[in-house]
C-alpha positions in Angstrom: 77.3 110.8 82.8 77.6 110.4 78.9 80.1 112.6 77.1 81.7 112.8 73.7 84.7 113.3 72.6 84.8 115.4 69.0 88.0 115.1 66.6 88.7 118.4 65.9 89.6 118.5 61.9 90.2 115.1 62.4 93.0 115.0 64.9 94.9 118.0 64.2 97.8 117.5 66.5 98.5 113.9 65.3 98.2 113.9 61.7 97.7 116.7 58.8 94.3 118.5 59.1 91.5 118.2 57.0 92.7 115.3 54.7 92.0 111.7 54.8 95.3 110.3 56.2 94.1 112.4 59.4 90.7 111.1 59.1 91.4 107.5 59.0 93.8 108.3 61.8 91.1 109.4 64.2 88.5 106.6 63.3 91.2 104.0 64.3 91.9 105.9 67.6 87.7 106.3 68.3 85.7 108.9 68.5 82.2 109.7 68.1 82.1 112.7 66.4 84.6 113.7 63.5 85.0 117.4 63.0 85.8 118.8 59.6 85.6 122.4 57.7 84.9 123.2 54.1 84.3 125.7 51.9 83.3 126.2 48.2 85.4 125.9 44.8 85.3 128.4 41.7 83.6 125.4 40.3 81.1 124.3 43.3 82.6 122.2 45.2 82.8 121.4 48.8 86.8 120.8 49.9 88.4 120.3 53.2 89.9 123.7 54.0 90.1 125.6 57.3 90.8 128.8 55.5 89.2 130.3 53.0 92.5 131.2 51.6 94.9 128.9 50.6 97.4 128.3 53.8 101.0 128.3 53.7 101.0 126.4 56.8 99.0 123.4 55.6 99.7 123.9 51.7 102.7 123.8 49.8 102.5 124.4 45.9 103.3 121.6 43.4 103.1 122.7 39.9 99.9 124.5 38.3 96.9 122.5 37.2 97.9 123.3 33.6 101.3 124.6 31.9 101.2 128.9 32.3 98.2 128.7 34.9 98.2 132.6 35.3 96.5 132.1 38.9 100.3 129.6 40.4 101.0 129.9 42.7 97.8 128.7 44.8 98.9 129.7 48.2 97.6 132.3 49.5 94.5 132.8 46.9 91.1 132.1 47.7 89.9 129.2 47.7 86.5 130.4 46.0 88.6 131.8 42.9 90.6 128.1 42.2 89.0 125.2 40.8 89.3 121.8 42.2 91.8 120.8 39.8 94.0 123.8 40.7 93.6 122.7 44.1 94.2 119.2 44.2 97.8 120.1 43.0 98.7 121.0 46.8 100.2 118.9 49.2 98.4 119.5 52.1 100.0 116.7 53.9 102.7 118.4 55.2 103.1 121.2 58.2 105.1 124.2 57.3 105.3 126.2 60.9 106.1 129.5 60.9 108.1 129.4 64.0 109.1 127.7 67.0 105.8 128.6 68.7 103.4 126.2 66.3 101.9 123.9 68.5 101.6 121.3 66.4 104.8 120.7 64.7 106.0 118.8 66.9 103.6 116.2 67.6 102.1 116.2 63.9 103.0 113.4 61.6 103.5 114.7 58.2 102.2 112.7 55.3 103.5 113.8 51.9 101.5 113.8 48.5 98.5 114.0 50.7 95.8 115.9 48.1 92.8 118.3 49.8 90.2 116.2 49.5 86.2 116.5 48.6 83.1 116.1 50.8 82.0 113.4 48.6 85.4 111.7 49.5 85.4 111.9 53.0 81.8 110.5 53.1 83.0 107.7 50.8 85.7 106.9 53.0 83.3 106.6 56.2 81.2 104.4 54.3 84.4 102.1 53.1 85.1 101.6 57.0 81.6 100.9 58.2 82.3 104.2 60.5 78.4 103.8 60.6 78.6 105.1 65.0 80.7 107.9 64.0 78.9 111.4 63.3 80.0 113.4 61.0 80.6 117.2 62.1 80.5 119.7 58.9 81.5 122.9 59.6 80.4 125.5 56.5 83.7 128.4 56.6 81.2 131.5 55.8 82.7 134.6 56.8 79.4 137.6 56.6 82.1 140.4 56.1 83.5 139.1 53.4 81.0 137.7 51.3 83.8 137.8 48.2 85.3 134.7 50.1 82.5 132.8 51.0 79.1 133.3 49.0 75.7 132.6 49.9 75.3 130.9 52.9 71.7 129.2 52.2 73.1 128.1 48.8 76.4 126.5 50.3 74.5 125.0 53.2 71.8 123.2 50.6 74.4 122.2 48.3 76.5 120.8 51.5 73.4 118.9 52.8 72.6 117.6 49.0 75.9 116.2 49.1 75.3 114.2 52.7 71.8 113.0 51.2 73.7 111.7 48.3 75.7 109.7 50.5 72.9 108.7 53.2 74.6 110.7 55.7 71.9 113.3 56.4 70.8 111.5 59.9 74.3 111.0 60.8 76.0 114.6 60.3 75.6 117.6 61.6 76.1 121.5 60.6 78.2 123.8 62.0 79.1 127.3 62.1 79.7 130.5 63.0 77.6 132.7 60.5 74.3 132.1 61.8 72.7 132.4 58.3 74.0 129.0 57.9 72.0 127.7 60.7 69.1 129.4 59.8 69.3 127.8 56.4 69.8 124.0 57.9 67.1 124.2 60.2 64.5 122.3 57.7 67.4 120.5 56.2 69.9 119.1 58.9 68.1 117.7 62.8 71.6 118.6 64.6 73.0 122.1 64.4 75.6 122.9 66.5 75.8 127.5 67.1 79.3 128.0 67.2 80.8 130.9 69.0 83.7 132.7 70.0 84.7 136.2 71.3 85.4 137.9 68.2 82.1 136.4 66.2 79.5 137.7 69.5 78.5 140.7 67.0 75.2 141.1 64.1 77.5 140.6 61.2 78.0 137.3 62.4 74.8 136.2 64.6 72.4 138.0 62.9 70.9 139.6 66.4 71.6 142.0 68.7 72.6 139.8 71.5 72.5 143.1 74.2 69.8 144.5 73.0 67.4 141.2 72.0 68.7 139.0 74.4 70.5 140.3 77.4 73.9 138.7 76.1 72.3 135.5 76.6 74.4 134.0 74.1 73.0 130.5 75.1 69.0 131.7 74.2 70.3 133.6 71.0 71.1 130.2 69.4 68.1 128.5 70.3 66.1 130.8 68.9 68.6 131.0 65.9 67.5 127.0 65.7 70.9 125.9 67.0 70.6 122.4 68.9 74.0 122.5 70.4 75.7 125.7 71.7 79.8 125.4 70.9 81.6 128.2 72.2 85.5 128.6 72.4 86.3 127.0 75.6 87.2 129.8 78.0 84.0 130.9 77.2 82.8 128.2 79.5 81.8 128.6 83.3 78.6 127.9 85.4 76.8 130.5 84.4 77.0 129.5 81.1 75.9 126.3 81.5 73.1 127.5 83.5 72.3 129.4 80.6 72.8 126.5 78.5 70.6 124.6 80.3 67.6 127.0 80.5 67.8 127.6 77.2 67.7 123.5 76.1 71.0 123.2 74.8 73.4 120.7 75.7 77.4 122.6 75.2 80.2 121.0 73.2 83.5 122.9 74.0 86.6 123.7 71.9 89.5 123.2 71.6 90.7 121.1 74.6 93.7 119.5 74.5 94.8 119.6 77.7 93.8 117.2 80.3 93.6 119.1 83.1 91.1 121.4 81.4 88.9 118.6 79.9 88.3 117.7 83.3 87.4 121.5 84.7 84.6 120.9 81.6 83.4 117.4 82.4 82.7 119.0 85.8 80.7 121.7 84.7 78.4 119.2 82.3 79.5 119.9 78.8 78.4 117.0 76.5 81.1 117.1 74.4 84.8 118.3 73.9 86.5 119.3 70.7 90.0 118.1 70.4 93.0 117.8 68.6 94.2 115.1 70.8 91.4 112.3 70.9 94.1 109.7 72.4 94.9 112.0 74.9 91.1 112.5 75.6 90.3 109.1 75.4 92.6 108.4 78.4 90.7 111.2 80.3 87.5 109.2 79.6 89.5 105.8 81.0 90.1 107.7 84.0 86.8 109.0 84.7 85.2 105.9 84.0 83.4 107.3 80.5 82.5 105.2 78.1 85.0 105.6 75.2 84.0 105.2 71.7 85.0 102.0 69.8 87.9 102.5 67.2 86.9 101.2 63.3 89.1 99.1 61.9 89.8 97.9 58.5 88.0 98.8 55.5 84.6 97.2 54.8 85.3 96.9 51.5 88.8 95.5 51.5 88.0 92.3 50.4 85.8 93.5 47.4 
């Protein structure tokens, strides 16, 4: 059995999200997927950011970009309306939980002065380690009802996949999301596109079918004919008859987010190819344990001795 193991936003629950302390992080624990979001600048372009607003949980406000920037403070304005300048003033390497119940404050190491980083400088650090084996996992934040926030999905996806060509990372990345447009738009671009899905997406706005009425809530044969070549649901969206599903339609399934041992293994069982995680250490000794093949760690920089 061959299974990978995905770091989710890098490794979420070990070190800040999205930013390249996290990133280098999860290349020197192993993986062979790394899983990042991004979304679109007022001036084009493509920054790590789960939200398409700015986040008071993994953004804290500086100082403006310039003296009387009428648009400080950042947080909490989308991220489409700021310009990278604006938004490289965050520090986005440190966790501000809004209560006792964040999961991750606990078991996240903060990193301050961390800055939200470019596509272009996450593909520059993969190249400075040689990460060469690792895939990277670019998922496109379009939301379809609120096309203020997010733009054209075609133009985002071509200007993301310019960006990877740029870089020679076209044959090693893949595109994610959960507005189908963006899939549709990748599928002459981008060989692995990965349909993601979750409970509150499973409607037109956001698949662009009727999944009752075309396809029998098969959600598994919507994406393939969407052109998806991976279905990735939300995990407890996974059983047997999903995978049977799956399977019939020709996709393999790469779950999220599983942190918890125990339930990585109920997945293994059922045949997923893949699992999500903001734990890859944790995942990494469910591999051991199972007798997986785990993916090698990349160590120091290529480059250092340039």
């Amino acid at each position: 059995m061959h299974a990978e193991i995905h770091g989710h936003r890098g490794a979420r629950g070990l070190r800040p999200e999205n930013t390249l302390p996290g990133l280098v992080h999860t290349l020197e624990i192993g993986v062979h997927a790394i899983e990042i979001d991004v979304a679109l600048t007022a001036d084009r372009q493509a920054v790590l950011t789960h939200d398409l607003t700015v986040s008071a949980v993994t953004s804290t406000d500086t100082a403006p970009a310039v003296p009387g920037d009428p648009a400080f403070p950042y947080v909490g304005k989308p991220i489409a309306s700021l310009t990278l300048g604006q938004l490289r003033t965050l520090d986005v390497g440190v966790r501000n939980p809004r209560g006792a119940a964040d999961r991750f404050a606990g078991t996240q190491v903060p990193v301050p002065g961390t800055r939200m980083p470019t596509l272009g400088a996450v593909l520059g650090l993969l190249d400075a380690y040689g990460a060469d084996g690792v895939r990277l996992h670019v998922e496109l934040k379009s939301d379809p009802t609120r096309p203020d926030l997010s733009g054209d999905p075609r133009e985002f996806t071509e200007l993301v996949v310019a960006e990877l060509d740029r870089h020679g990372r076209r044959d090693r990345a893949a595109i994610l999301s959960f507005d189908w447009r963006v899939l549709r738009a990748a599928e002459r671009l981008v060989d692995t596109r990965y349909a993601l899905v979750e409970q509150a997406t499973l409607h037109p706005a956001w698949l662009g079918v009727d999944l009752a009425g075309d396809f029998g809530g098969d959600i598994a044969a919507a994406a393939a004919a969407t052109g998806a070549t991976t279905l990735s649901p939300d995990r407890v969206l996974v059983d047997a008859g999903l995978m049977a599903r799956a399977q019939a339609a020709g996709l393999p399934v790469a779950a999220w987010t599983v942190n918890d041992p125990a339930e990585a293994g109920r997945l293994l069982d059922l045949g997923v190819a893949g699992l999500v995680t903001d734990y890859p250490d944790r995942m990494r000794d469910v591999w051991a344990e199972r007798g997986l093949p785990r993916p090698a760690p990349v160590g120091a920089l290529r480059h250092a001795s340039a």
